[in-house]
TITI-679799 format. One record per residue (C-alpha): residue in three letters; chain; x, y, z. Coordinates in nm, 3 decimals. Example, Ala and Ser with C-alpha at 12.3 -4.5 7.8 and 13.67 -1.06 7.14 Angstrom:
<kevos>
Ala/A/1.230/-0.450/0.780
Ser/A/1.367/-0.106/0.714
</kevos>
This chain:
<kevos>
Unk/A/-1.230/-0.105/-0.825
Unk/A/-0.940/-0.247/-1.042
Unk/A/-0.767/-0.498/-0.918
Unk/A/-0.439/-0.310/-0.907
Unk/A/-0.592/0.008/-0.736
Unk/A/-0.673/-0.255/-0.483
Unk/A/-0.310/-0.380/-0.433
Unk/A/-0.167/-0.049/-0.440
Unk/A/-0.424/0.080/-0.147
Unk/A/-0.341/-0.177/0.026
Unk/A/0.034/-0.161/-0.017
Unk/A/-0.011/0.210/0.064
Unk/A/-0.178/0.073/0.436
Unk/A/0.150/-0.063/0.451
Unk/A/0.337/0.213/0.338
Unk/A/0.111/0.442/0.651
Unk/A/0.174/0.148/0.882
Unk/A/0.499/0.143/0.865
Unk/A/0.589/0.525/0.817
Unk/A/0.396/0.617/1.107
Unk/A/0.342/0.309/1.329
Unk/A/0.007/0.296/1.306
Unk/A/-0.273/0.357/1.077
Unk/A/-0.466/0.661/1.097
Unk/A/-0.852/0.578/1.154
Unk/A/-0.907/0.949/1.056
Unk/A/-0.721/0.940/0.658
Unk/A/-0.973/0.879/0.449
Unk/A/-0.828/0.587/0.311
Unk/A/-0.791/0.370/0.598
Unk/A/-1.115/0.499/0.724
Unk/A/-1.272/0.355/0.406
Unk/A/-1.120/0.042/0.489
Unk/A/-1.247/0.021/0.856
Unk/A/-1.597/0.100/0.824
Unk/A/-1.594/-0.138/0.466
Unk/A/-1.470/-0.429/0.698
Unk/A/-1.601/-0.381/1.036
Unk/A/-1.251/-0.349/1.159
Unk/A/-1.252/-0.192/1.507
Unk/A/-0.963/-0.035/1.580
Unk/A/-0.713/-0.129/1.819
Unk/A/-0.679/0.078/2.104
Unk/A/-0.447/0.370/2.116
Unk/A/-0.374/0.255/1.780
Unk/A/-0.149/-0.004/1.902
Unk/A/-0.025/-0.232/1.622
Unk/A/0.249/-0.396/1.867
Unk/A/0.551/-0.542/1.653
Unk/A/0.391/-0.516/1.315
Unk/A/0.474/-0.194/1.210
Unk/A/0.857/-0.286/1.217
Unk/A/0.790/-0.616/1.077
Unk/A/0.641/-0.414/0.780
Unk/A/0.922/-0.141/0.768
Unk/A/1.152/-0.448/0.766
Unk/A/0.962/-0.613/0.467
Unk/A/0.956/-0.251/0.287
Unk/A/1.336/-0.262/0.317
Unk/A/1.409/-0.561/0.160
Unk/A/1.165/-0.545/-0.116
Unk/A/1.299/-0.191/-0.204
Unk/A/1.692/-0.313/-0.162
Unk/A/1.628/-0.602/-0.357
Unk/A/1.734/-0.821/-0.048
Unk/A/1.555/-1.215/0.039
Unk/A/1.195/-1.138/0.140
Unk/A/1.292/-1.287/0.492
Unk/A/1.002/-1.015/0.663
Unk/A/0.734/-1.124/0.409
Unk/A/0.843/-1.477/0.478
Unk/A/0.776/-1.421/0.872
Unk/A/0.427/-1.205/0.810
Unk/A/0.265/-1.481/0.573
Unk/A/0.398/-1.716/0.906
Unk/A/0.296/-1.477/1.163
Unk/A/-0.048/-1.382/1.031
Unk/A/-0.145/-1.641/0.755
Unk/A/-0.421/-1.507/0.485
Unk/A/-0.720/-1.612/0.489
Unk/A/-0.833/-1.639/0.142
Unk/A/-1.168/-1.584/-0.012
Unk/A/-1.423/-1.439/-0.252
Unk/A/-1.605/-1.110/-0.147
Unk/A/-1.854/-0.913/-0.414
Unk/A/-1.876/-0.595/-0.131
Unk/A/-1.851/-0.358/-0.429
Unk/A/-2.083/-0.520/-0.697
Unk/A/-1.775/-0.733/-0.820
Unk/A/-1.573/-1.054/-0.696
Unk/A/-1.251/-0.997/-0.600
Unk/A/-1.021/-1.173/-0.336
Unk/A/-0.987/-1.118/-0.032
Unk/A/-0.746/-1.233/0.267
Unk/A/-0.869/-1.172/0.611
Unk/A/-1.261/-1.152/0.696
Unk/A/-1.447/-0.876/0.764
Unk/A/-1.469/-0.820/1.153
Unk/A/-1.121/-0.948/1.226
Unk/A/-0.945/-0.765/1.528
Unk/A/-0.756/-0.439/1.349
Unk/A/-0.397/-0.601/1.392
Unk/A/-0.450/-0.910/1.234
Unk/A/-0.664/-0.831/0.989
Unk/A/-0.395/-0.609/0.919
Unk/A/-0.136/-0.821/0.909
Unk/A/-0.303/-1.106/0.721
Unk/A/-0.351/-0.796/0.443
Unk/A/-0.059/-0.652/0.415
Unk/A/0.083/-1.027/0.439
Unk/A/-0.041/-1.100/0.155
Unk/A/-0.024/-0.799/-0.082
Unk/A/0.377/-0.776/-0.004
Unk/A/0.345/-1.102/-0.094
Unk/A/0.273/-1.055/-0.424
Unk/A/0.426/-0.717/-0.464
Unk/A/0.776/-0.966/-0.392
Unk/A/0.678/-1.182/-0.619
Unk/A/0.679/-0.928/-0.926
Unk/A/0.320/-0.797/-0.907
Unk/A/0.389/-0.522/-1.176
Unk/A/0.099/-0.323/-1.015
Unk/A/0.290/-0.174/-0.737
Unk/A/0.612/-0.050/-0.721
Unk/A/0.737/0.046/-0.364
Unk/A/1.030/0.311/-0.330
Unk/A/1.209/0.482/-0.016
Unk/A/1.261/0.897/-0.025
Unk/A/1.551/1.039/-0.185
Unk/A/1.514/1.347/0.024
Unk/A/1.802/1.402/0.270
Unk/A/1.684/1.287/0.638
Unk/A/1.362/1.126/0.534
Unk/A/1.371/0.763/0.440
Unk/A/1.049/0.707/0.420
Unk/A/0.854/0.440/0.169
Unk/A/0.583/0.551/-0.097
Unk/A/0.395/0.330/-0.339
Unk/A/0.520/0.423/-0.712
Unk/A/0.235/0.422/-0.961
Unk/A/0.285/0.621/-1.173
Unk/A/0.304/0.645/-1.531
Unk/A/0.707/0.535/-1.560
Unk/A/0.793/0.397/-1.198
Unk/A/1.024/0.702/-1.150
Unk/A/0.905/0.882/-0.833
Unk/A/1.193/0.961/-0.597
Unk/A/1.046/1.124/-0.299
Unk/A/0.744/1.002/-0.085
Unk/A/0.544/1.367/-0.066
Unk/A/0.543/1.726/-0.288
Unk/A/0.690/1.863/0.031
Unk/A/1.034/1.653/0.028
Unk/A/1.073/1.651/-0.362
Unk/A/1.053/2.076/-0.287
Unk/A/1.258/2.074/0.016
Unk/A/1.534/1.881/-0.194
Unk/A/1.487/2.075/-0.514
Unk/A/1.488/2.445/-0.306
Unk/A/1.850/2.253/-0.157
Unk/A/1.999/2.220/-0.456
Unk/A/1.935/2.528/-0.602
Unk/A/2.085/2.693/-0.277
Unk/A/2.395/2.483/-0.338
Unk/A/2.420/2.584/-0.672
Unk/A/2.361/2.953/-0.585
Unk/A/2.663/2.972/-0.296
Unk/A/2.950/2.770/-0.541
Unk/A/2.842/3.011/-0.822
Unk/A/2.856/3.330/-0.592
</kevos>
């Protein structure tokens, strides 16, 4: 895996975490991630205060603001760096393998936004343009220009604003 698919999936465990409160064990992303790193889950998928604590550090990275949430993660769960060769190939890791779900979680994501803050140019995070959604999405594609965090929003506001445009010219 390249390193910045790695960053990115990761960033999008944040992106999950913090759009839905939780990460779901069934997606086959995070389920990937579970089984790879004996990571029970917690139960009920309770991830107590970390979810907003992410959603906060989303917010400021996308608004440009002072990391101040990434500052308190890296606090709250410190990384716990080292070398793993899992997939054939050494590549960093920060929490170990069999770490309780919500701090191996948080010592994860702790570090990616980390680096995603500190100009990573692997991952570019974004918040929905759609009307009433708000939520965040990890940009990377080709030119960094996705507005909208699913097909279904970016169609909901297109189908809007042809509407509009059909009642003033009517």
């Amino acid at each position: 895996m390249e390193y910045g698919d790695y960053i990115g999936n990761v960033t999008r465990l944040a992106v999950e975490l913090a759009n839905t409160g939780t990460l779901n064990e069934h997606g086959e992303l995070v389920a990937a991630f579970i089984a790879e790193h004996e990571i029970a889950p917690p139960p009920d998928g309770d991830y107590g205060d970390l979810p907003d604590l992410v959603r906060t550090a989303l917010a400021q990275s996308v608004d440009g603001a002072a990391p101040d949430a990434v500052h308190r993660l890296l606090r709250d769960y410190p990384p716990d760096m080292h070398l793993s060769d899992h997939d054939g190939g050494w590549h960093i890791h920060f929490s170990r393998n069999g770490t309780p779900a919500k701090r191996w979680a948080g010592q994860l994501i702790a570090a990616k936004l980390a680096l995603v803050a500190a100009g990573d140019p692997a991952v570019t995070l974004g918040r929905c343009a759609a009307a009433g959604c708000g939520n965040y999405f990890v940009d990377q594609s080709r030119n960094r220009t996705r507005r909208f965090c699913s097909n279904a929003c970016a169609s909901r506001t297109t189908v809007a604003a042809y509407r509009a445009r059909a009642a003033k010219n009517s």
